[in-house]
mmJSON file of the N, C-alpha and C atoms, coordinates in Angstrom:
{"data_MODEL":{"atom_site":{
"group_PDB":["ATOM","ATOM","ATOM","ATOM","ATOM","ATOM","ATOM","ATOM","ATOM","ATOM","ATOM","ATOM","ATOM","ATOM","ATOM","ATOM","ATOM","ATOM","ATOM","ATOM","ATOM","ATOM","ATOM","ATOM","ATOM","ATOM","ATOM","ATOM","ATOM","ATOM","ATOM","ATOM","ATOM","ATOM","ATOM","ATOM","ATOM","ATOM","ATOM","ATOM","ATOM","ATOM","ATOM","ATOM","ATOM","ATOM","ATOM","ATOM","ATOM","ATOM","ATOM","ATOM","ATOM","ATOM","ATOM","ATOM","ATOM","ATOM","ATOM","ATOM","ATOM","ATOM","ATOM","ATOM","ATOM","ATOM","ATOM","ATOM","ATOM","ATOM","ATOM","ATOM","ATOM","ATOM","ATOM","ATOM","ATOM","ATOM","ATOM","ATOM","ATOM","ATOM","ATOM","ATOM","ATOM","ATOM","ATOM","ATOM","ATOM","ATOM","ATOM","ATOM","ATOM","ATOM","ATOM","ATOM","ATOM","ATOM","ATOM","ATOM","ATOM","ATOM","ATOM","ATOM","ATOM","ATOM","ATOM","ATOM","ATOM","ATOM","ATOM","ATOM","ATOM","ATOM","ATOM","ATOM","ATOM","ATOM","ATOM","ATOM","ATOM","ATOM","ATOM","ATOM","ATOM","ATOM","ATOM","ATOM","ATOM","ATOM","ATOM","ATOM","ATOM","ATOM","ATOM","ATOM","ATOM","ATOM","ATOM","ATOM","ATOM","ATOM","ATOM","ATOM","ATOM","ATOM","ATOM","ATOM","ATOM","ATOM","ATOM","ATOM","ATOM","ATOM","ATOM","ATOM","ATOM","ATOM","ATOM","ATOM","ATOM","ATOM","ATOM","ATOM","ATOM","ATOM","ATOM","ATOM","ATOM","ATOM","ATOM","ATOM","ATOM","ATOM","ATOM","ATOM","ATOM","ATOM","ATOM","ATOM","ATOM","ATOM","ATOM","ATOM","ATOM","ATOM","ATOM","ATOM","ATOM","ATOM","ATOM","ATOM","ATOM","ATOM","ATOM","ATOM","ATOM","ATOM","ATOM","ATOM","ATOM","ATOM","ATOM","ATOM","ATOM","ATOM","ATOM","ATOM","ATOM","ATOM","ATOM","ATOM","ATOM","ATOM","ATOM","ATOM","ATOM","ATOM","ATOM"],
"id":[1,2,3,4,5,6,7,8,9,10,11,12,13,14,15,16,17,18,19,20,21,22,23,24,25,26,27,28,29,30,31,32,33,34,35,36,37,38,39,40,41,42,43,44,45,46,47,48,49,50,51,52,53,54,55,56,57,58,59,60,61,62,63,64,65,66,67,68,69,70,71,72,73,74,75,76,77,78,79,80,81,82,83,84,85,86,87,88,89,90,91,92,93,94,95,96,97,98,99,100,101,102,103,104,105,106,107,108,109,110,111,112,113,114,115,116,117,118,119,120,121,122,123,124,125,126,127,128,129,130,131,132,133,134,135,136,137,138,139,140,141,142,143,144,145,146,147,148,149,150,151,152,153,154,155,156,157,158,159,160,161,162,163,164,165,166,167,168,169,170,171,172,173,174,175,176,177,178,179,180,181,182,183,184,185,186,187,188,189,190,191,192,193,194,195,196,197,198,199,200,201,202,203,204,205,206,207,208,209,210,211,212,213,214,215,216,217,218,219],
"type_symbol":["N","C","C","N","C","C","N","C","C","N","C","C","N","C","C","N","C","C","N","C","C","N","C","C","N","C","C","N","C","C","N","C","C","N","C","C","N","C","C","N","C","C","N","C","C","N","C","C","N","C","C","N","C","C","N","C","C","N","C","C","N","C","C","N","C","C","N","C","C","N","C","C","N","C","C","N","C","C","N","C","C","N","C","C","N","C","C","N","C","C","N","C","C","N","C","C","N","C","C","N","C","C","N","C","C","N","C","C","N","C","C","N","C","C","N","C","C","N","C","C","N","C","C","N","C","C","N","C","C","N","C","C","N","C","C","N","C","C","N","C","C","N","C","C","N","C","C","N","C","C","N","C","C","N","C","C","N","C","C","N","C","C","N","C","C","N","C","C","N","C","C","N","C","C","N","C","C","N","C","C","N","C","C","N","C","C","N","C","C","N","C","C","N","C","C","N","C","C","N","C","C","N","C","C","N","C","C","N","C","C","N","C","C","N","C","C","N","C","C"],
"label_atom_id":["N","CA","C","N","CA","C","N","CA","C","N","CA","C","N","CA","C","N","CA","C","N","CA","C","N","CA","C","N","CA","C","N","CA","C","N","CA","C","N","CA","C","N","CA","C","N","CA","C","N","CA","C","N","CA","C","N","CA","C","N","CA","C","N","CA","C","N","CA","C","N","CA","C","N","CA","C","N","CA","C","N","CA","C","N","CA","C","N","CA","C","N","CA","C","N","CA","C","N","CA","C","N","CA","C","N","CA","C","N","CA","C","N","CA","C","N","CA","C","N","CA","C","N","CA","C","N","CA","C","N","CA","C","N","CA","C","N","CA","C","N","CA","C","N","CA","C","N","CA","C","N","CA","C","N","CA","C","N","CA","C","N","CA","C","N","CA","C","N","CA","C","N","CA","C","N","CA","C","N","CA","C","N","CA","C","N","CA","C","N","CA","C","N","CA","C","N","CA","C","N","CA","C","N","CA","C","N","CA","C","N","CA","C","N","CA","C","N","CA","C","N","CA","C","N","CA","C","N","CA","C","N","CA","C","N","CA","C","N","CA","C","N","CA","C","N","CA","C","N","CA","C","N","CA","C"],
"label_alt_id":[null,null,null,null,null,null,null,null,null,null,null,null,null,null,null,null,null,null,null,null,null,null,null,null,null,null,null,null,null,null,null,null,null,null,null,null,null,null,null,null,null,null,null,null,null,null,null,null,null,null,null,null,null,null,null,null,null,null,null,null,null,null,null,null,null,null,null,null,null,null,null,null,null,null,null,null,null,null,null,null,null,null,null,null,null,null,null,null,null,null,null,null,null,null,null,null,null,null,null,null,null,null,null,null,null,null,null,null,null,null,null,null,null,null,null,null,null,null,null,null,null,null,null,null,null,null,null,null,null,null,null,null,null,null,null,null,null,null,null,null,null,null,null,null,null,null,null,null,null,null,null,null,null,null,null,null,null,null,null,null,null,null,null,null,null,null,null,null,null,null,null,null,null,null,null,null,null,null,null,null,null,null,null,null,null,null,null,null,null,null,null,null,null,null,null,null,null,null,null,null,null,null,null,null,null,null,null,null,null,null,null,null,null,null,null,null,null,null,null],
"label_comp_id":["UNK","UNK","UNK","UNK","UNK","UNK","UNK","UNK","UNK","UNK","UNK","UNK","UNK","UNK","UNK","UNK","UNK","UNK","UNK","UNK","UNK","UNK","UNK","UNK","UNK","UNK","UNK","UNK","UNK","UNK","UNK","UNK","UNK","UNK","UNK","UNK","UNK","UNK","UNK","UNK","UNK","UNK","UNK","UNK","UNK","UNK","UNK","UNK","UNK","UNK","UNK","UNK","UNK","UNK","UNK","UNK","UNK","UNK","UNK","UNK","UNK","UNK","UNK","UNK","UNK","UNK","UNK","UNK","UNK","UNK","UNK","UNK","UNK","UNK","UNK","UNK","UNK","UNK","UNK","UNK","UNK","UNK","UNK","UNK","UNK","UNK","UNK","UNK","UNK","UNK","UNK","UNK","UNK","UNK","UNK","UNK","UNK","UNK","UNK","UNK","UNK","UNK","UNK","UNK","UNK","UNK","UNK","UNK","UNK","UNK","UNK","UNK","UNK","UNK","UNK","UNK","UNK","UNK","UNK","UNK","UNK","UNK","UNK","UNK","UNK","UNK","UNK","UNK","UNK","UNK","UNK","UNK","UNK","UNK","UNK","UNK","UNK","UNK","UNK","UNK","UNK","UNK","UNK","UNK","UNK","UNK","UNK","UNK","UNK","UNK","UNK","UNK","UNK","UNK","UNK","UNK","UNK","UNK","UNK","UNK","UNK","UNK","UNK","UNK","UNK","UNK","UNK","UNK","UNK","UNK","UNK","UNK","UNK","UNK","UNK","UNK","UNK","UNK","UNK","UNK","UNK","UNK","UNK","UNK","UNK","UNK","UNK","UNK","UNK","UNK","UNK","UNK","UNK","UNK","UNK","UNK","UNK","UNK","UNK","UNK","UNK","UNK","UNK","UNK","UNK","UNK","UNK","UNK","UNK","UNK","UNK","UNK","UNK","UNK","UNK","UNK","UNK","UNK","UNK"],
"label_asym_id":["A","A","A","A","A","A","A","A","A","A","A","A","A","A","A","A","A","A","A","A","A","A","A","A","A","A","A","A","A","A","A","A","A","A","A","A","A","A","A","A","A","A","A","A","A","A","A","A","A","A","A","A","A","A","A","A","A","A","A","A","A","A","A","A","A","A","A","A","A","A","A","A","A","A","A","A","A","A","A","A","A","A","A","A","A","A","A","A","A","A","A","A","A","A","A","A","A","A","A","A","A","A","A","A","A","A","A","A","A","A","A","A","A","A","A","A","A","A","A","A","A","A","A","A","A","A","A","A","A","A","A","A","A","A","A","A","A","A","A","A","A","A","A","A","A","A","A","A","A","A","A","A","A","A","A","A","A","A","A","A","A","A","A","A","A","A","A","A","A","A","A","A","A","A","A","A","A","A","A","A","A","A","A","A","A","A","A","A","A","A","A","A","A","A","A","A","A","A","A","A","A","A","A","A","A","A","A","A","A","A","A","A","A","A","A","A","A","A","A"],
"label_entity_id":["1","1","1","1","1","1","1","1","1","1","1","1","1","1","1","1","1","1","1","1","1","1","1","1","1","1","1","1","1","1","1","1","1","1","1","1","1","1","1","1","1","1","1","1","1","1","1","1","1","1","1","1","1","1","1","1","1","1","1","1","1","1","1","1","1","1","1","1","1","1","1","1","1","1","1","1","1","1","1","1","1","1","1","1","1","1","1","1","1","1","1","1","1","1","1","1","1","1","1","1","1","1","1","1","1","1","1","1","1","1","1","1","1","1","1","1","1","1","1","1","1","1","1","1","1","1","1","1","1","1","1","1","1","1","1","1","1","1","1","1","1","1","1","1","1","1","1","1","1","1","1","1","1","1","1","1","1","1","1","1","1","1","1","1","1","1","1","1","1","1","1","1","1","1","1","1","1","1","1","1","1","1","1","1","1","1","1","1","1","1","1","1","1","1","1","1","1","1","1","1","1","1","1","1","1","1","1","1","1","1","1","1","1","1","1","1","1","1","1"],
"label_seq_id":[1,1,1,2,2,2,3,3,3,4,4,4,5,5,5,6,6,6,7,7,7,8,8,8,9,9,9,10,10,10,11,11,11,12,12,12,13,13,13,14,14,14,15,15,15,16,16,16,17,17,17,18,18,18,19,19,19,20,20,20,21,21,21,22,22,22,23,23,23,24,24,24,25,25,25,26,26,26,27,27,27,28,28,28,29,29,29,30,30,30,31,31,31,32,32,32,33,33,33,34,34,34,35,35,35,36,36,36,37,37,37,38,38,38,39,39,39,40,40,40,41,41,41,42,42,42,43,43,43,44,44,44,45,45,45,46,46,46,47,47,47,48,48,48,49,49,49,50,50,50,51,51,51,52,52,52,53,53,53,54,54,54,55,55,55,56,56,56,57,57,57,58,58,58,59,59,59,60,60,60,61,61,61,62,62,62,63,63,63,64,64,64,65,65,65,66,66,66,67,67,67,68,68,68,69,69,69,70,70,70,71,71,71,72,72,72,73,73,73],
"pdbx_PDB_ins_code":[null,null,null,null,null,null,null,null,null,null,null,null,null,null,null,null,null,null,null,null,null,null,null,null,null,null,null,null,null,null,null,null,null,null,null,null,null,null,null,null,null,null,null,null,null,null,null,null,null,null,null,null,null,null,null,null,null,null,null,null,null,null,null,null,null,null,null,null,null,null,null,null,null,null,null,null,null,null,null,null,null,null,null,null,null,null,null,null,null,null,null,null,null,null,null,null,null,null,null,null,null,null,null,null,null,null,null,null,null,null,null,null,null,null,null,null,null,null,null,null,null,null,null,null,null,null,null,null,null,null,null,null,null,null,null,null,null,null,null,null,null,null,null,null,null,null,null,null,null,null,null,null,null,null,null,null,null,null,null,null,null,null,null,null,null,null,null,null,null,null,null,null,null,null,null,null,null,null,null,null,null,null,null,null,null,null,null,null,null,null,null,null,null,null,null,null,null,null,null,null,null,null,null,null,null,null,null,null,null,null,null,null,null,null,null,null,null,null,null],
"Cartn_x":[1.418,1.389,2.744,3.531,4.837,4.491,5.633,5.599,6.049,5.211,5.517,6.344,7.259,7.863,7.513,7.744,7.992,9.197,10.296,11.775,11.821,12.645,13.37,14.805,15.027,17.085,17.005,15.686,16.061,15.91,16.338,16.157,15.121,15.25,13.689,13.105,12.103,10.987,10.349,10.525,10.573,9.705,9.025,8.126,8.756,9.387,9.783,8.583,8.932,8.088,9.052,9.003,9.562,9.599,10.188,9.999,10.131,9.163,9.096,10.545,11.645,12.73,13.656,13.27,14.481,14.94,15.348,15.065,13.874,13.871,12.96,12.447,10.873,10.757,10.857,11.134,11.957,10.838,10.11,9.103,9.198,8.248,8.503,7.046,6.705,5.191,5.086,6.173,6.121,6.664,6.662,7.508,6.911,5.737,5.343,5.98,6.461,7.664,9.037,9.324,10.448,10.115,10.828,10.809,12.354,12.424,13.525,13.778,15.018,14.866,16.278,16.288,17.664,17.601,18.375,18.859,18.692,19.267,19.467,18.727,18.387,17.763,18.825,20.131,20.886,21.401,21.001,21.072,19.994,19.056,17.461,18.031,18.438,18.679,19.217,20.548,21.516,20.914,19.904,19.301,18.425,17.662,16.738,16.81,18.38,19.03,19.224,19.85,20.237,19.326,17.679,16.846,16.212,16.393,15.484,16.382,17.771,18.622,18.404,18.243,17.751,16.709,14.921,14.513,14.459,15.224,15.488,16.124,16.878,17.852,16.316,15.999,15.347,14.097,13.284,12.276,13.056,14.108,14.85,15.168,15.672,15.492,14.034,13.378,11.792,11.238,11.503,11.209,11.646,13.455,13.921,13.404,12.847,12.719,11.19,10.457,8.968,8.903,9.935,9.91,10.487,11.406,12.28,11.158,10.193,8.649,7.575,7.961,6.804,7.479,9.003,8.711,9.283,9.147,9.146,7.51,6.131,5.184,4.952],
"Cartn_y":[-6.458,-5.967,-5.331,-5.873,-5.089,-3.862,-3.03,-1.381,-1.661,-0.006,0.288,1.73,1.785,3.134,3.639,4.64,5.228,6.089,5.875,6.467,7.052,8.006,8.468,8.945,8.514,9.324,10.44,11.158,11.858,11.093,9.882,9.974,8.317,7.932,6.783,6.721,6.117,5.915,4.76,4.171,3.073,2.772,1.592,1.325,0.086,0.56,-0.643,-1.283,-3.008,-3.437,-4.279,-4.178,-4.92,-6.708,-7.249,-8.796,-8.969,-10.276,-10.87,-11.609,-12.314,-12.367,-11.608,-10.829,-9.028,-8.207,-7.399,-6.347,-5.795,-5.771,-4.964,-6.261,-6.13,-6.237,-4.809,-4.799,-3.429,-3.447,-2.681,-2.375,-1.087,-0.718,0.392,1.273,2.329,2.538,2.447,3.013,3.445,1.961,1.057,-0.055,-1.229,-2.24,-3.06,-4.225,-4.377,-5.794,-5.692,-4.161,-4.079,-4.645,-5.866,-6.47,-6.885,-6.625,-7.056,-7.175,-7.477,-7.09,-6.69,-6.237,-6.12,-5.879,-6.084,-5.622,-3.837,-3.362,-1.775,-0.786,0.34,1.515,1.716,1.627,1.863,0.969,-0.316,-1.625,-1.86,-1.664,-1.099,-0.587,0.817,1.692,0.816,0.178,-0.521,-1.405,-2.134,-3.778,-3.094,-2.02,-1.725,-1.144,-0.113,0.24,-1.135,-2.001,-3.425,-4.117,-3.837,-4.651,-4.001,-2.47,-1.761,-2.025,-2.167,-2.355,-3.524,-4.379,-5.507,-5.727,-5.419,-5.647,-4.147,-3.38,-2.619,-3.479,-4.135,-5.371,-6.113,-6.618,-8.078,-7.17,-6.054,-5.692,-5.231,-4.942,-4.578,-5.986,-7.012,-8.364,-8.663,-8.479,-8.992,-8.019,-6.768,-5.679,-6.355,-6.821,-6.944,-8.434,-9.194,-11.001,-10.609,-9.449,-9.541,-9.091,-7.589,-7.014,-8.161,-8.951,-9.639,-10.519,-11.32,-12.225,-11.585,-10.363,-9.589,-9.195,-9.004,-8.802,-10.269,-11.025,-12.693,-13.349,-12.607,-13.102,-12.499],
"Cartn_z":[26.058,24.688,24.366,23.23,22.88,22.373,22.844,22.412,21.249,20.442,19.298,19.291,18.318,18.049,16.625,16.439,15.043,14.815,14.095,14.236,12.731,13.105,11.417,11.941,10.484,10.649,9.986,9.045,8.22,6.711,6.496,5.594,5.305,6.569,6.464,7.861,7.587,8.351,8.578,9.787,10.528,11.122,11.63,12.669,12.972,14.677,15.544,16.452,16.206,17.584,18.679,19.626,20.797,20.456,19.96,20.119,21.454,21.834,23.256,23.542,22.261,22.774,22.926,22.427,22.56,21.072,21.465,20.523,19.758,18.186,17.788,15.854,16.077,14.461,13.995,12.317,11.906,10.636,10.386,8.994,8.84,7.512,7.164,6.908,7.568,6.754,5.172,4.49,3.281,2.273,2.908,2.122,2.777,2.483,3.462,3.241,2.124,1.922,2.747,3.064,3.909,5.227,5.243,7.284,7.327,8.437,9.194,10.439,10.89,12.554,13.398,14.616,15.296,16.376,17.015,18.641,19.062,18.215,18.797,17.824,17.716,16.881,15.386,15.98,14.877,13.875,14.838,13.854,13.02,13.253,12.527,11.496,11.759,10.251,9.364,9.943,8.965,8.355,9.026,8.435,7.639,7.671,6.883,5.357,5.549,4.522,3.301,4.084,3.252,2.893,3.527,3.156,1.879,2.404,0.98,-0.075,0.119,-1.086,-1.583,-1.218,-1.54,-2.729,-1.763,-1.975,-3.677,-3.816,-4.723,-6.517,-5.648,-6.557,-7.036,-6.337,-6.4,-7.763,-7.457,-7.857,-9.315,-9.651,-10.785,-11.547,-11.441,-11.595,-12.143,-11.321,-11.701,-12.864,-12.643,-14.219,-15.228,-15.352,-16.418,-17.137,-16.346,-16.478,-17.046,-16.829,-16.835,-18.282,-18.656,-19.805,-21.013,-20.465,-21.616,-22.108,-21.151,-21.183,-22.262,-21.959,-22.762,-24.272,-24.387,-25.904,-26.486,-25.859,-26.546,-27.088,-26.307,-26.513,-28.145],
"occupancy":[1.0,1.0,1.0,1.0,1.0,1.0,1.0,1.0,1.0,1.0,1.0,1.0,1.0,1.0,1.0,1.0,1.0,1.0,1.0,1.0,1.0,1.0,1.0,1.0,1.0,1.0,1.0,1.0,1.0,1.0,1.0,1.0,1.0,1.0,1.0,1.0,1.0,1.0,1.0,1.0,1.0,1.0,1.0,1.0,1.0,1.0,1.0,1.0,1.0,1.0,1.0,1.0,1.0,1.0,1.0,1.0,1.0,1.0,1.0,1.0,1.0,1.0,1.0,1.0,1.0,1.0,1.0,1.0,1.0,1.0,1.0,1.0,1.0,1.0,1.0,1.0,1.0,1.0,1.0,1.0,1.0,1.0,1.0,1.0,1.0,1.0,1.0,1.0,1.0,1.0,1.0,1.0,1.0,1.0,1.0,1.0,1.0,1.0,1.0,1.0,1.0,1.0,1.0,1.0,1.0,1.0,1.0,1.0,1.0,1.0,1.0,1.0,1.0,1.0,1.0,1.0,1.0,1.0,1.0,1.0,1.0,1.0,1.0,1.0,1.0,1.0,1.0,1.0,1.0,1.0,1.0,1.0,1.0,1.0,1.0,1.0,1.0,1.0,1.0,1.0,1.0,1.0,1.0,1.0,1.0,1.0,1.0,1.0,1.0,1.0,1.0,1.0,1.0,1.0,1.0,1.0,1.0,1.0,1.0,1.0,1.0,1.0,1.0,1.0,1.0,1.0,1.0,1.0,1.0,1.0,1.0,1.0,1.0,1.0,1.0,1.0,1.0,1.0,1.0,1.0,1.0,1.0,1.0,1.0,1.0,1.0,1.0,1.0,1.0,1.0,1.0,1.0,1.0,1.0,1.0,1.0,1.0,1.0,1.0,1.0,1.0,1.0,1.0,1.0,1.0,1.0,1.0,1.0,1.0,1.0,1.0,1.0,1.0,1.0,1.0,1.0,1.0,1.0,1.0],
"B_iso_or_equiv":[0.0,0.0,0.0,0.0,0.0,0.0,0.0,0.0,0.0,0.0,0.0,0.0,0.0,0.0,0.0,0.0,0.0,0.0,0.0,0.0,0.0,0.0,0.0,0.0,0.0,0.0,0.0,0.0,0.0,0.0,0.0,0.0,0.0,0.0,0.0,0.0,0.0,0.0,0.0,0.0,0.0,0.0,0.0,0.0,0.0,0.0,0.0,0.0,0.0,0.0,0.0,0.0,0.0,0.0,0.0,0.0,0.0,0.0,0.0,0.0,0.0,0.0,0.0,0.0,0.0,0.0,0.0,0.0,0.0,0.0,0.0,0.0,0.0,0.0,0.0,0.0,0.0,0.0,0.0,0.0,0.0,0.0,0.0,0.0,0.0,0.0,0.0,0.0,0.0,0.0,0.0,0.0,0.0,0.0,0.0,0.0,0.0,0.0,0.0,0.0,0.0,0.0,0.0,0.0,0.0,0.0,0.0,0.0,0.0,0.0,0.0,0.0,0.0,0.0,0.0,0.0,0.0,0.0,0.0,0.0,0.0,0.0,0.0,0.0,0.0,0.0,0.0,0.0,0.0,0.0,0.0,0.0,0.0,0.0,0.0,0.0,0.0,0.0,0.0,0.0,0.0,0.0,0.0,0.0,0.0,0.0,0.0,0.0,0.0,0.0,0.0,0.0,0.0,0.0,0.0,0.0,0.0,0.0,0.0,0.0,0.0,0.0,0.0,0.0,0.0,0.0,0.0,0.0,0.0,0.0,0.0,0.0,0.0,0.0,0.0,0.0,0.0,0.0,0.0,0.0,0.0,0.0,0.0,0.0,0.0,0.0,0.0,0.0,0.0,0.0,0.0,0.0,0.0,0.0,0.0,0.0,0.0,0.0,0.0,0.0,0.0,0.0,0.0,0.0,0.0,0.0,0.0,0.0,0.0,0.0,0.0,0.0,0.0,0.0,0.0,0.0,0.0,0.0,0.0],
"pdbx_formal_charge":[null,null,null,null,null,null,null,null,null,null,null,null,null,null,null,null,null,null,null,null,null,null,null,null,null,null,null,null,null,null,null,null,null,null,null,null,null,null,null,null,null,null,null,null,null,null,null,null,null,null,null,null,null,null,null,null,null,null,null,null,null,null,null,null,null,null,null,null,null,null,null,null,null,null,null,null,null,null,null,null,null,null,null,null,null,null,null,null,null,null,null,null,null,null,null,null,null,null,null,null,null,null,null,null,null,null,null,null,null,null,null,null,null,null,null,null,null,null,null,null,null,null,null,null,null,null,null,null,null,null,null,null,null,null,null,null,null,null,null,null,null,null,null,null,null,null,null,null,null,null,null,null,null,null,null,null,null,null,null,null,null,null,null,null,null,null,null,null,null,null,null,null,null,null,null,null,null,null,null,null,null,null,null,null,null,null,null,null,null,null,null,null,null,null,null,null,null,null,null,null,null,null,null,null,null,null,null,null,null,null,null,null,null,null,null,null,null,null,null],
"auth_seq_id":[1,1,1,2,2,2,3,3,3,4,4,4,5,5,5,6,6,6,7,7,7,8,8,8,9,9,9,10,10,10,11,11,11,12,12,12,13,13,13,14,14,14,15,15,15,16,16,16,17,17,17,18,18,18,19,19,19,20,20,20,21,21,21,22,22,22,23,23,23,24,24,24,25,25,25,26,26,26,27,27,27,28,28,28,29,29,29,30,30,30,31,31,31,32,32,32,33,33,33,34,34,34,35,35,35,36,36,36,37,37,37,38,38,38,39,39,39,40,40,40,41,41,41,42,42,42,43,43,43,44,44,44,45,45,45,46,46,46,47,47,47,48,48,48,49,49,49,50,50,50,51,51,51,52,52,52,53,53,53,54,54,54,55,55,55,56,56,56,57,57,57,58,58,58,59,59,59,60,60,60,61,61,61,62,62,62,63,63,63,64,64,64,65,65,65,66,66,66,67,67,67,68,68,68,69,69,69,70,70,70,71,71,71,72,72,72,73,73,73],
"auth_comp_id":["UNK","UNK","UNK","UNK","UNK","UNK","UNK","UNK","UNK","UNK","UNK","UNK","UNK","UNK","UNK","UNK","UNK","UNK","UNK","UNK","UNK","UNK","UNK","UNK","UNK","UNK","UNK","UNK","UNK","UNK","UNK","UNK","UNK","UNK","UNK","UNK","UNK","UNK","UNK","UNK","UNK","UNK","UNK","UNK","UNK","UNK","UNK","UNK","UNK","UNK","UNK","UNK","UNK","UNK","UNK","UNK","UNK","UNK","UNK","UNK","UNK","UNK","UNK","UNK","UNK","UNK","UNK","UNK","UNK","UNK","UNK","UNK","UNK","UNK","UNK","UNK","UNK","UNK","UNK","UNK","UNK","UNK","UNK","UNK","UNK","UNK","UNK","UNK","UNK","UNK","UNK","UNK","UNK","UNK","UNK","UNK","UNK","UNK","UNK","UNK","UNK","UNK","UNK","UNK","UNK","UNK","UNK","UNK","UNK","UNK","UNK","UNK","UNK","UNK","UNK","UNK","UNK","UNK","UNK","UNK","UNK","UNK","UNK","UNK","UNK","UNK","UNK","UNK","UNK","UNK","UNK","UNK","UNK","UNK","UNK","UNK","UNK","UNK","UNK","UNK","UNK","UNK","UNK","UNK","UNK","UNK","UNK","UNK","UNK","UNK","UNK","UNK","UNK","UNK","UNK","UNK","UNK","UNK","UNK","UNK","UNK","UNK","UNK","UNK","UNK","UNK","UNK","UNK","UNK","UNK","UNK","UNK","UNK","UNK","UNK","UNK","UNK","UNK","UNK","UNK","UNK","UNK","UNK","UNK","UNK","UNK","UNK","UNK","UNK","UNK","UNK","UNK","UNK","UNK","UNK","UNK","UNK","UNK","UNK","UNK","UNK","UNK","UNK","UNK","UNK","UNK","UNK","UNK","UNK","UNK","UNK","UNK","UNK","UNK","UNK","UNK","UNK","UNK","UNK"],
"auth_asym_id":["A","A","A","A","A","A","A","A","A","A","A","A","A","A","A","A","A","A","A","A","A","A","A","A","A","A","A","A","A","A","A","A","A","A","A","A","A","A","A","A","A","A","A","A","A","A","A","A","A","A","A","A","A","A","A","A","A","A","A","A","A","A","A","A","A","A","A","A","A","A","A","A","A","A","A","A","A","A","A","A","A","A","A","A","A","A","A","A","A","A","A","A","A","A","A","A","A","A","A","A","A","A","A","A","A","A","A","A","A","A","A","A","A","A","A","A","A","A","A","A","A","A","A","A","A","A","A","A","A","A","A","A","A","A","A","A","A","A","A","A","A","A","A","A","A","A","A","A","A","A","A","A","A","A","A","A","A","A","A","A","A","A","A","A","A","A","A","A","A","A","A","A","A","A","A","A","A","A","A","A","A","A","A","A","A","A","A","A","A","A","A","A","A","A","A","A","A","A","A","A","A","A","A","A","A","A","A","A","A","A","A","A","A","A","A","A","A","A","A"],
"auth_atom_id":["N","CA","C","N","CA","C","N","CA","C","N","CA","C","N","CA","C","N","CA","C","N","CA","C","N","CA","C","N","CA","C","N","CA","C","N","CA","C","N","CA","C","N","CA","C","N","CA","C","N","CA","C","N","CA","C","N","CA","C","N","CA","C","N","CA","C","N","CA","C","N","CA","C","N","CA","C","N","CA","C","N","CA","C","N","CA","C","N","CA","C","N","CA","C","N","CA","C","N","CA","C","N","CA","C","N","CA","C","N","CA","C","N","CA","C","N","CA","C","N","CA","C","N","CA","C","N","CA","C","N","CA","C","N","CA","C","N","CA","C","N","CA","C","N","CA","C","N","CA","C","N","CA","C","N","CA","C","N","CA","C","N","CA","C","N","CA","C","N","CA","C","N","CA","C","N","CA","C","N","CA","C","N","CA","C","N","CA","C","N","CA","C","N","CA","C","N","CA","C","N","CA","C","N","CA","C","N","CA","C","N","CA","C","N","CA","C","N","CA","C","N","CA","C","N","CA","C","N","CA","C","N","CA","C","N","CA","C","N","CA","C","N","CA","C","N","CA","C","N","CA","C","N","CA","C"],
"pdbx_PDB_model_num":[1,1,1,1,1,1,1,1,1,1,1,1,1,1,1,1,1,1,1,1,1,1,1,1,1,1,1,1,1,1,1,1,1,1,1,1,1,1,1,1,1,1,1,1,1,1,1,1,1,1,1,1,1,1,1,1,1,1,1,1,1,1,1,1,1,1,1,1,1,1,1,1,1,1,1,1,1,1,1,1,1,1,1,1,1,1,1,1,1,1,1,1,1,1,1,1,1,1,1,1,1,1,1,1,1,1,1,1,1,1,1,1,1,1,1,1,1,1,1,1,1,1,1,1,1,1,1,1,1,1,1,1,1,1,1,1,1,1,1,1,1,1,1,1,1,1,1,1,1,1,1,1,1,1,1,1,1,1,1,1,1,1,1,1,1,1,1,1,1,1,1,1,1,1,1,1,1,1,1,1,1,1,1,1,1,1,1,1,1,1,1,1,1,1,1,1,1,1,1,1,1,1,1,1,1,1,1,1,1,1,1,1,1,1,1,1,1,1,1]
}}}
């Protein structure tokens, strides 16, 4: 069974799992669309930072495409 962790830097909160080929899957309690993955703890932070930024972009995109839909109906 792969180990689980739970990490914070302070300013997020992580749940690592062990992949069977190495390193870690990278999620988030507070964010379940946030996945990612990496080799080390601190590569975690970084991939996760970029993923929430991401998925930050992407969900701002989808507001503006949803609102522009809605005052066209």
């Amino acid at each position: 069974m792969a180990k689980r962790y739970t990490v914070s830097d302070g300013r997020f909160v992580l749940n690592l799992e062990e992949a069977e080929e190495g390193g870690y899957v990278v999620t988030s309690p507070l964010d379940p669309e946030l996945i990612t993955q990496a080799e080390t703890i601190a590569e975690a932070f970084a991939n996760a930072r970029d993923a929430a930024k991401a998925l930050k972009q992407s969900r701002t995109r989808l507001m503006r495409h949803l609102s522009a839909l809605k005052t066209q109906a």
